[in-house]
N, C-alpha and C positions, 0 to 999 in steps of 0.2 A: 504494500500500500504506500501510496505517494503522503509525506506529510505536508504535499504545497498545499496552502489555508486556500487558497482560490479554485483548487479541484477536486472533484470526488471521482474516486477512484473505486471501480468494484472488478472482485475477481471470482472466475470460478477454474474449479479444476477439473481435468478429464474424469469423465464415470458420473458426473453428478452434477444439477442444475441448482444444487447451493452454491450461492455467493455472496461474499463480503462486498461490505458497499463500506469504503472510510470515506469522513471528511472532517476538516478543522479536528482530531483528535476523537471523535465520534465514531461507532462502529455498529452496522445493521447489518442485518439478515436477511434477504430475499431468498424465494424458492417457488417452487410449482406443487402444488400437491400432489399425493401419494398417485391419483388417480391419471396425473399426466405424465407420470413416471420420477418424480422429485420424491423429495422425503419432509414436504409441509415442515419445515424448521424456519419459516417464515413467511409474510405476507410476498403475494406474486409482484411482478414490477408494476402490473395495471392496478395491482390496491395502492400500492404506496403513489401512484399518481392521485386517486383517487383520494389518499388519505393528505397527501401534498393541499389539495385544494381544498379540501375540510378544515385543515388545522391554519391554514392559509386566512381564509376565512374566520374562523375564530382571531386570528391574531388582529389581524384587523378592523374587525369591527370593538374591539377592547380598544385596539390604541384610540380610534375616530372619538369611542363613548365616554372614555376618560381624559378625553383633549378636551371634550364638549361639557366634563363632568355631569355628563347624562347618570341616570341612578338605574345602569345598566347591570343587573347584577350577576348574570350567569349569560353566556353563549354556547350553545348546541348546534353543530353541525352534521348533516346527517348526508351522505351521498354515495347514490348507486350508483352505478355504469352499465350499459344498455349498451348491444354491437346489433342493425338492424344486419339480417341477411337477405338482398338481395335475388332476384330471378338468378337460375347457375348458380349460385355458393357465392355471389360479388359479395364482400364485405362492406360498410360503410364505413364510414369515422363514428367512433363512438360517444353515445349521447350519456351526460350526466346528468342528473336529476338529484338536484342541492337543498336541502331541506335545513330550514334554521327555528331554531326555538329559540325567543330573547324572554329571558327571565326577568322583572322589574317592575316599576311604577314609571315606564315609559306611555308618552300620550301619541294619539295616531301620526302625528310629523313626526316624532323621533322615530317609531318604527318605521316611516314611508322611506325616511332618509334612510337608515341603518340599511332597507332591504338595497336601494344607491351601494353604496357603500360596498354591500357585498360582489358586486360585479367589477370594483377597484382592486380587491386584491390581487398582486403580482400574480397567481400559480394562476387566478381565472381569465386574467389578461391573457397569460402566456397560450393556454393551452385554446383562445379566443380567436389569439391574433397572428397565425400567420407562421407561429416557428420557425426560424431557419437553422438546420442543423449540417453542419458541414462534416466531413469525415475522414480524418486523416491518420495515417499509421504513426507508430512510435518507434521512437529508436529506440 
């Protein structure tokens, strides 16, 4: 594993679709379940996207509700992932469906705003707008 704070590095080894994922000093687990041939010793790459934009979400609408000292007192996020299939097996891009519970003595503008707010965080930007992902080997 790379200790540069700017990338995350994951690895796996032959025989097996467990892998380390480091970054900043941080260490996770990805895997496939038992039923795709993995050994479930962690969430697949599609949950931890999946959970990227949950806790994405939560971080954000905290920092918005405590900039705004809103009496925001709990955030829940909740999100599925949905692949539609296509005539022939075509895949599509996959649809999330993002569920929020705000906890508090919020009035209907604070909530109309907070639900604003949640389509500003970073991971729902990213995964919204376009990605460009480039691909280069390593020395």
């Amino acid at each position: 594993m790379s200790d540069d704070d700017a990338r995350i590095v994951a690895r796996t080894e032959r025989g097996s679709f467990e892998t380390t994922i480091g970054m900043r000093g941080h260490r996770l687990v990805a895997d496939e379940p038992l039923a795709l041939g993995g050994t479930d010793l962690g969430p697949t790459p599609s949950e931890l996207v999946a959970a990227a934009l949950a806790a994405c979400t939560t971080i954000t609408l905290r920092m918005y509700a405590d900039r705004k000292a809103w009496p925001l007192e709990a955030v829940e996020v909740g999100v599925g992932r949905r692949i539609e299939v296509g005539a022939g097996g075509s895949r599509a891009a996959p649809r999330y469906l993002r569920t929020l519970k705000l906890t508090g003595p919020l009035d209907e503008s604070q909530i109309a705003r907070l639900l604003q707010i949640a389509d500003r965080c970073p991971v729902h930007r990213q995964l919204t707008g376009g990605t460009e992902v480039t691909t280069e080997l390593m020395g």
